[in-house]
C-alpha positions in Angstrom: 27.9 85.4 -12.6 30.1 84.0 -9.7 31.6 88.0 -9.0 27.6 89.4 -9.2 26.9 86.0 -6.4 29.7 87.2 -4.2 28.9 90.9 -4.1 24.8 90.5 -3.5 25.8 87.9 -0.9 28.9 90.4 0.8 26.5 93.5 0.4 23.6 91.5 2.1 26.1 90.8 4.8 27.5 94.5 5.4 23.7 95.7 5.4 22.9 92.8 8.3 26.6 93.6 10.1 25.5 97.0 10.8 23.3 95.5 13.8 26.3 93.2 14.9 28.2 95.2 17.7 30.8 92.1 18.8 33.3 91.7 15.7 31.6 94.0 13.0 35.6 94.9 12.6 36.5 91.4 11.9 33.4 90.7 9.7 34.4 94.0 7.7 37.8 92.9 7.4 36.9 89.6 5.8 34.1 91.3 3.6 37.3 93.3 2.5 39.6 90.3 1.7 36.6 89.4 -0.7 36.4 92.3 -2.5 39.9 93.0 -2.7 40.0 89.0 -3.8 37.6 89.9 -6.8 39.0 92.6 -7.9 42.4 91.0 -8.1 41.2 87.9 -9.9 42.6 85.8 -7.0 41.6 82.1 -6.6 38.2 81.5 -5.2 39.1 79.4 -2.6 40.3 82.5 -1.1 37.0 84.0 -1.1 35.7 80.9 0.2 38.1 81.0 2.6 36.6 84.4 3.8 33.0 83.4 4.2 33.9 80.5 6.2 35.6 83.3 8.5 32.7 85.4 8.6 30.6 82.2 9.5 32.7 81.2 12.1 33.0 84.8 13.6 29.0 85.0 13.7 28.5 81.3 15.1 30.5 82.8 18.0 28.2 85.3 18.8 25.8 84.3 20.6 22.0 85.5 21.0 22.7 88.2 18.5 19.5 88.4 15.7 21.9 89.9 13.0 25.0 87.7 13.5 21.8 84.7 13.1 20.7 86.3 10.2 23.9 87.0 8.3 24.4 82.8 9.2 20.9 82.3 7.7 21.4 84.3 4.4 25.3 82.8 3.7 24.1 79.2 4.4 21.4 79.6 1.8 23.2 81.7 -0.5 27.1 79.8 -0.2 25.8 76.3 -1.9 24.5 78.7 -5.2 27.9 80.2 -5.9 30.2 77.6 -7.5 33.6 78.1 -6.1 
């Protein structure tokens, strides 16, 4: 349940990053360090630890509809996943 969570909520973000043209590459990156977290089995605080990047990278950008909607989705999806 918590790895099907993570992936809906990272795929829902890739899908919303395409329209993100400031730090796509650094929200990509930390999309990776999830995946690569899950597949590994590593800790979730480590994949927590990624999604706090990924909101901090999109709080940054300013005026930008997808980097508001990728805060949107994570801030209603993050409390569901138990980490």
């Amino acid at each position: 349940d918590f790895k099907e969570k993570v992936l809906e909520l990272t795929e829902k973000i890739e899908n919303l990053a395409e329209d993100v043209e400031i730090d796509r590459d650094d929200i990509a990156f930390e999309i990776s360090k999830i995946k690569i977290a899950l597949e590994k089995e590593d800790s979730p605080k480590l994949i927590k630890s990624a999604f706090n990047a990924i909101k901090g990278i999109t709080a940054s950008i300013a005026g930008n509809v997808a980097a508001n909607e990728i805060t949107e989705v994570m801030n209603h999806s993050l409390p569901n996943i138990k980490f």
